[in-house]
C-alpha positions in Angstrom: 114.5 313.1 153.3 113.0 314.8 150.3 112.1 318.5 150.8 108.2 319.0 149.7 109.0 320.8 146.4 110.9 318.0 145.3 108.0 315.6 146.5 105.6 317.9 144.7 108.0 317.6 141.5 107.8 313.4 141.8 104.8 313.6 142.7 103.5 315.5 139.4 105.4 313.5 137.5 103.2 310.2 138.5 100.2 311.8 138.5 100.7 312.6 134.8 101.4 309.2 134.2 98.7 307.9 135.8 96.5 310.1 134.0 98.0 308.8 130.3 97.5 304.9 131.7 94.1 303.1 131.8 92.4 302.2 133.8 93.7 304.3 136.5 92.5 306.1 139.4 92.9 309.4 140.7 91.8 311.3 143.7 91.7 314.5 146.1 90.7 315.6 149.2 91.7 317.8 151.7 94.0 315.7 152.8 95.9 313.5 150.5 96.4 313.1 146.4 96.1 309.7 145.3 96.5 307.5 142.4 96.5 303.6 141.2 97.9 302.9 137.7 99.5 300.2 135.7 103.0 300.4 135.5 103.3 299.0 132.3 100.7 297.6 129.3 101.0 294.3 130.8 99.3 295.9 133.8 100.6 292.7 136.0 102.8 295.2 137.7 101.0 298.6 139.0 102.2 301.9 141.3 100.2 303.1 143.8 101.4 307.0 144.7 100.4 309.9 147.4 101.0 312.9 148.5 99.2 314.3 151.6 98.9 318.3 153.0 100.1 320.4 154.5 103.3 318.5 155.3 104.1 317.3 151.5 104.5 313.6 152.5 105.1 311.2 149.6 104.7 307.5 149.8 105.0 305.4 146.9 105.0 301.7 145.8 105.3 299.2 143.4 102.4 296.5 143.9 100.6 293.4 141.9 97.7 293.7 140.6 95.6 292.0 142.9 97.0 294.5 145.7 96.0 297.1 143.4 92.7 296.1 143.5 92.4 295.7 147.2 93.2 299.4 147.6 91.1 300.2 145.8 88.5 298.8 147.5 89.7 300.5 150.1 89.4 303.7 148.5 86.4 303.8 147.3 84.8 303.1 151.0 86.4 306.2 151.5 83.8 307.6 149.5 81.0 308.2 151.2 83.5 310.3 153.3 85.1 312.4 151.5 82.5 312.6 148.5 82.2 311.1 144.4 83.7 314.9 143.3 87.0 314.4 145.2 87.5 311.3 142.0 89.5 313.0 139.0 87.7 312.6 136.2 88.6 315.4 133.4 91.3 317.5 132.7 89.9 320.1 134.3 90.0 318.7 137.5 93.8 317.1 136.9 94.6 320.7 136.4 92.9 322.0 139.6 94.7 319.1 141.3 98.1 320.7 139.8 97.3 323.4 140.8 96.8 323.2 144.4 100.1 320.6 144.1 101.8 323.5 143.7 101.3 324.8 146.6 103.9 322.5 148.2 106.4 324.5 146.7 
């Protein structure tokens, strides 16, 4: 079993690539990171990736598109929840989202 640092690592990894694909979605609570990207430009194919706190889980997967719209559905119902601000939407929060990433180190 991967250690958290090295989860943290992977996990970086595919958030930067999530946040270079479109459309793409990225999130954070408290709890968990997440994010929903195309694997490829023929965005038939797409990875859904997270990594939850304190414990440094990672769970990843290779899904179809319809799947991929499914969660994120599901997701978004998490909304009300957890709260429109916990969605990524500019650098600055990808950086904050680093940031506390790195505390699974």
């Amino acid at each position: 079993m991967a250690d958290k640092a090295e989860n943290a690592k992977t996990f970086g990894a595919l958030l930067a690539q999530a946040w270079e694909n479109t459309p793409s979605f990225i999130c954070s609570n408290d709890y968990y990171i997440y994010c929903l990207f195309p694997a490829d430009d023929s965005k038939a194919e797409w990875i859904e990736a997270s990594i939850t706190f304190p414990d440094g889980s990672l769970d990843k997967k290779d899904i179809s598109a319809s799947k991929a719209i499914a969660l994120l559905i599901e997701e978004l119902k998490l909304l009300p929840t957890y709260g429109a601000d916990t969605i990524v939407t500019s650098k600055a929060k990808l950086d904050q989202v680093a940031v506390r990433l790195g505390t699974l180190t």
